[in-house]
C-alpha positions, 0 to 999 in steps of 0.5 A: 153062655160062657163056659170056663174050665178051672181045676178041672171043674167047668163054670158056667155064666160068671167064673166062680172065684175060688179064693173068695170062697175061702175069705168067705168061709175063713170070715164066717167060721172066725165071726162065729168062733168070736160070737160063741167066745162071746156065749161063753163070756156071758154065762161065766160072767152070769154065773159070778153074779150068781155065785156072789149074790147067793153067798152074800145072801147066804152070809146074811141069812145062814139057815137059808135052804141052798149050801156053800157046795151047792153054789159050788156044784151050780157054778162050776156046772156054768163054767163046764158049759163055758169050757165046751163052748170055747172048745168048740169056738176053737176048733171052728177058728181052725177049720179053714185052712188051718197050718202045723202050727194052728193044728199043734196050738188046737190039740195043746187047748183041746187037751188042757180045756178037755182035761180041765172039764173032766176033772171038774165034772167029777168033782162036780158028780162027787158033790152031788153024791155027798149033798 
């Protein structure tokens, strides 16, 4: 049985390489950042379908039983949901490794997209209480 001394760390059978560790875990936490942009993607690209559909709808039959601020209310839920997911996209495309500058490009987005959601909560909470 062979026995290696790396970093301080002892391997045993194969040497266990550390820099192919980290392409792995740089290239499984990118490819899930893009799936989750991709989750994102869809639900906005859903709730525009949604939102022309129920208007166009809406436009035709106005004595319909949904409002122009409850088709605001529904989308703008989706577009919420969009901003969290891309957030979360964002910090997992910077977990391994990330430099000063990826840190610094992370807090400017997280700050903007965190921003943009509490603002569009609110107006979200103060259409509820009106309709």
């Amino acid at each position: 049985m062979r026995v290696w001394l790396m970093n301080g760390f002892l391997f045993s059978g194969t040497l266990l390489n550390i820099q192919t560790m980290e392409e792995f875990a740089l290239n499984t936490t990118i490819t899930i950042s893009h799936a989750v942009e991709i989750l994102a993607a869809i639900i906005i690209g859903v709730a525009v379908l949604q939102v022309v559909f129920t208007y166009f709808r809406l436009l035709f039959q106005p004595l319909g039983s949904i409002t122009k601020e409850e088709i605001r209310v529904k989308f703008g839920s989706s577009v919420a949901v969009s901003l969290e997911l891309l957030l979360g996209a964002d910090v997992l495309a910077t977990a391994v490794a990330p430099s000063w500058d990826d840190i610094g490009k992370l807090a400017a987005i997280a700050v903007l997209r965190t921003a943009l959601n509490y603002f569009l909560e609110r107006e979200l909470k103060h259409s509820k209480s009106i309709a």
